[in-house]
N, C-alpha and C positions, 0 to 999 in steps of 0.2 A: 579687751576694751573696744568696746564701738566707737564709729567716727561717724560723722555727719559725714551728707554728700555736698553740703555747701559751703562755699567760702569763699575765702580772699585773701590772697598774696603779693608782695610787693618787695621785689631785690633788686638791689644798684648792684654793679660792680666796676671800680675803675683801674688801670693803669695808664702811663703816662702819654699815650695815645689817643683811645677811645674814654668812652662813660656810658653802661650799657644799663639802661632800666628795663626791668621784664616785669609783667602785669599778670598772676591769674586768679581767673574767677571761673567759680566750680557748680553748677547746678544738680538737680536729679537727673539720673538718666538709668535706664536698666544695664548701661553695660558704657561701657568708657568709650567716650567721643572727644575726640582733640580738633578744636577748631585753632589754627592758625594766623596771628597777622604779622607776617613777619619783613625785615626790609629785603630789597631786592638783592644786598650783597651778599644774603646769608639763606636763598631759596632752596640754593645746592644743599643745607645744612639738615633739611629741615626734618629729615628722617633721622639724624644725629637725635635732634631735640626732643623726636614725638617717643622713640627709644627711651631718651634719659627720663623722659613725663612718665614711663610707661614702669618704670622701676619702682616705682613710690605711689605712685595714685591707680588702684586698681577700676573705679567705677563711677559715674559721672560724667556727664558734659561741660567740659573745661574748653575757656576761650584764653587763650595765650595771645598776649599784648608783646613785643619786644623791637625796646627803641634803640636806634646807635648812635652818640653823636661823638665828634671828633673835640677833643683836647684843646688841639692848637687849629685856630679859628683861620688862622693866616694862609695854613696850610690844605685850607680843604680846597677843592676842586667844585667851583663851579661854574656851570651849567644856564644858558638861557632857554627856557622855555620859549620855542619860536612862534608856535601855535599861538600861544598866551600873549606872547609880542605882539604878533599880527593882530590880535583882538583889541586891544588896548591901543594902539596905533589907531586905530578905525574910529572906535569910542572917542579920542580925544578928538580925531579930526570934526568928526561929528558933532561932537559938544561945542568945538571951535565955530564951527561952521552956524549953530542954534544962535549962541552965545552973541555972532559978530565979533571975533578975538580974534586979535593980527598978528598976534605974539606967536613965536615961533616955535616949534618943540622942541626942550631942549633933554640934554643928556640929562641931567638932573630929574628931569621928570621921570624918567625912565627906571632911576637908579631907587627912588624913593618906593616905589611899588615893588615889593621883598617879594611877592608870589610869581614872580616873571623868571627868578633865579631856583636852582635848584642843585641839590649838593651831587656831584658826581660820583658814580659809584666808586667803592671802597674796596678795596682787594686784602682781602683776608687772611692776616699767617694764622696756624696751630695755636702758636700763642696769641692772638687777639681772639679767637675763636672762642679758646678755653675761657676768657673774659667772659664770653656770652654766656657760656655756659655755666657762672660761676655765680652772674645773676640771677639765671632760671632757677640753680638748686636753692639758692636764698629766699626767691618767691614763692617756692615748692613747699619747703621748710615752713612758713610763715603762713600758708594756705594747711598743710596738717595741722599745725599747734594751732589755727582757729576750728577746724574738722575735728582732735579731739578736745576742747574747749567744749564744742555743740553737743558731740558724743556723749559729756557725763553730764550736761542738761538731760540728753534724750534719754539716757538709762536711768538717768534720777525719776523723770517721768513717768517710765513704763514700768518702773518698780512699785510707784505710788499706787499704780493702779492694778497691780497683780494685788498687792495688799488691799486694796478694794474687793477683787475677786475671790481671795481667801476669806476674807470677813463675811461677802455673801455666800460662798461655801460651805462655810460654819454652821451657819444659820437656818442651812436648808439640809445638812446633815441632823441635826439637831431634829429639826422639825419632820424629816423624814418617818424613822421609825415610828412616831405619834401620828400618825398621819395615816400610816397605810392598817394600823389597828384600830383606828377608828373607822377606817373604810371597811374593814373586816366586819366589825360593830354594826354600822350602819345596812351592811347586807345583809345579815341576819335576821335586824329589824325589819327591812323590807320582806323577808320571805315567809317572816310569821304574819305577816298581815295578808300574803297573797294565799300561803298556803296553812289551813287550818291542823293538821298533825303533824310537827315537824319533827316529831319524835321519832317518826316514822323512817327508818334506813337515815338516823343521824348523822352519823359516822362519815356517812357518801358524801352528806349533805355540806357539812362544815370543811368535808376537801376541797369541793369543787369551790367551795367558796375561797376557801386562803390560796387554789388555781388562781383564781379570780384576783383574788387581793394582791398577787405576788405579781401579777404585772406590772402592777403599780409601785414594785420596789428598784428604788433608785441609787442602790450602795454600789455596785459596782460602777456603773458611769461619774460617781463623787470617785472614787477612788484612781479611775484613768486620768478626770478632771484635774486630781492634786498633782498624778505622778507626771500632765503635760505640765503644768502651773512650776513644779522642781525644774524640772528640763529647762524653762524658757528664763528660769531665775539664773541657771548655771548657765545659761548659753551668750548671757549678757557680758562674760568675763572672755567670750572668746573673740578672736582675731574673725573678721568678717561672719557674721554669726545672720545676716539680712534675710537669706533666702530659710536658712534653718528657723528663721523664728516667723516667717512670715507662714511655712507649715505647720509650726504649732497652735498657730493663731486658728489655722483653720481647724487643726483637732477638738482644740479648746470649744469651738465653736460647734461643732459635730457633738458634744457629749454633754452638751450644754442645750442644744435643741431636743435630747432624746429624753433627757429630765424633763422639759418643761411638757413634751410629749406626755409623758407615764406619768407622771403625777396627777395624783388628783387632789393637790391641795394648792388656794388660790396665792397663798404667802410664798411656797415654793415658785409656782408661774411668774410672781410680778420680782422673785429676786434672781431667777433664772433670765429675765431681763434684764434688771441691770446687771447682771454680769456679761450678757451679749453685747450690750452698750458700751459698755466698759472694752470690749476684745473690738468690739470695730473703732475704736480710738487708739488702741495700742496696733491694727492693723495701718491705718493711718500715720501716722507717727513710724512706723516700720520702713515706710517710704523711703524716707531722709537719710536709712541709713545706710551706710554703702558694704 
């Protein structure tokens, strides 16, 4: 089964201490990139994390969100921003100073402005840790089931349009053999008009000619055509199949120019197109998939 390379995950996890939310969001990428925003108590960890990411999500640009907040509100440890103090100290005086305000600064003003405090750090057991970790695989989990959610869109798609490429295969099977005997036909025609006794060393003449006609035979490139067209049908049921079908896409595409090449018929050329049309949308769409 294919999966998308995008999506989106979301896991809580609490015990009677912390409450840990993890965030991830997953884009295209050729090859797995883990970007980070993690809190400062849990930096030491963060090769734990990119490890456990790296078990489940093989490919993609993934941004990891992860929050920690504490339980009991009483008991947190905080912290005044002195820099921000100082800031804000200056700003009032100054507005005071604009203002003409004789009033005084009081505690209260200070207390009111939430961004001047800040939670001090958190000291980590095994077991609080294993919390973090218990969010991550929750947001993991809910980021694949949207990745294969996407994945039987995208194989629903790329099936639709092989059966496009089949129907114009058909078609240009069909009209092949008609096609290159009438080109037979037509040289014929042209050599009795150039040359008045063609009776003359017949035999030679109607070889070089079906030489001739037989360039313009196109069975075996139909036949590589269907046996990639099988492959890329069977490869949609395997586990990471992106790089395998993004090859085929180009076979497809090689055997597919070599018809529209040797034919000489115009209904063959413009369906030999769409079917190229057809293989650079299914190359597109290949993107996505990880």
């Amino acid at each position: 089964m294919i999966l998308s390379m995008t999506g989106y995950g979301k896991g809580t996890a609490v015990n009677g201490k912390i409450k840990v939310e993890a965030e991830v969001k997953s884009v295209n990428s050729r090859f797995l990139d883990i970007i980070t925003k993690l809190p400062s108590s849990i930096m030491n960890k963060e090769y734990e994390l990119r490890e456990q990411i790296k078990n489940k999500i093989n490919r993609g640009k993934l941004t990891v969100f992860i929050q920690i907040k504490k339980n009991d509100l009483e008991n947190q440890n905080l912290i005044v921003n002195k820099d921000k103090l100082k800031n804000y100290l200056s700003f009032i005086k100054e507005l005071k100073k604009t203002a003409k305000i004789t009033e005084k600064i009081k505690l209260e003003h200070i207390l009111y402005n939430k961004e001047l405090f800040e939670a001090g750090e958190m000291e980590f057991t095994e077991e609080e840790f294993a919390i973090v970790r218990k969010a991550l695989d929750s947001a993991l989990d809910e980021l694949l089931k949207m990745k294969r959610d996407e994945g039987k869109e995208l194989a629903n798609d790329l099936r639709k349009r092989i059966e496009i490429i089949e129907n114009k295969l058909a078609a240009i099977e069909a009209e092949s053999n008609n096609s290159v005997k009438e080109y037979f036909e037509k040289l014929k025609e042209k050599v009795k008009l150039l040359v008045e006794d063609v009776t003359f060393e017949k035999e030679r003449l109607e070889m070089e000619l079906a030489i001739i006609a037989d360039k313009a035979e196109i069975t075996e490139e139909c036949v590589r055509l269907k046996s990639h067209i099988k492959f890329f049908t069977s490869s949609l049921e395997e586990a990471e199949p992106g790089r395998k079908l993004n090859f085929l896409c180009q076979e497809m595409n090689r055997e597919t120019n070599t018809i529209s090449s040797k034919t000489i018929s115009t209904f063959i050329t413009h369906n030999a197109v769409f079917i190229k049309e057809e293989i650079e949308k299914i190359r597109e769409q290949i993107q996505n998939i990880e």
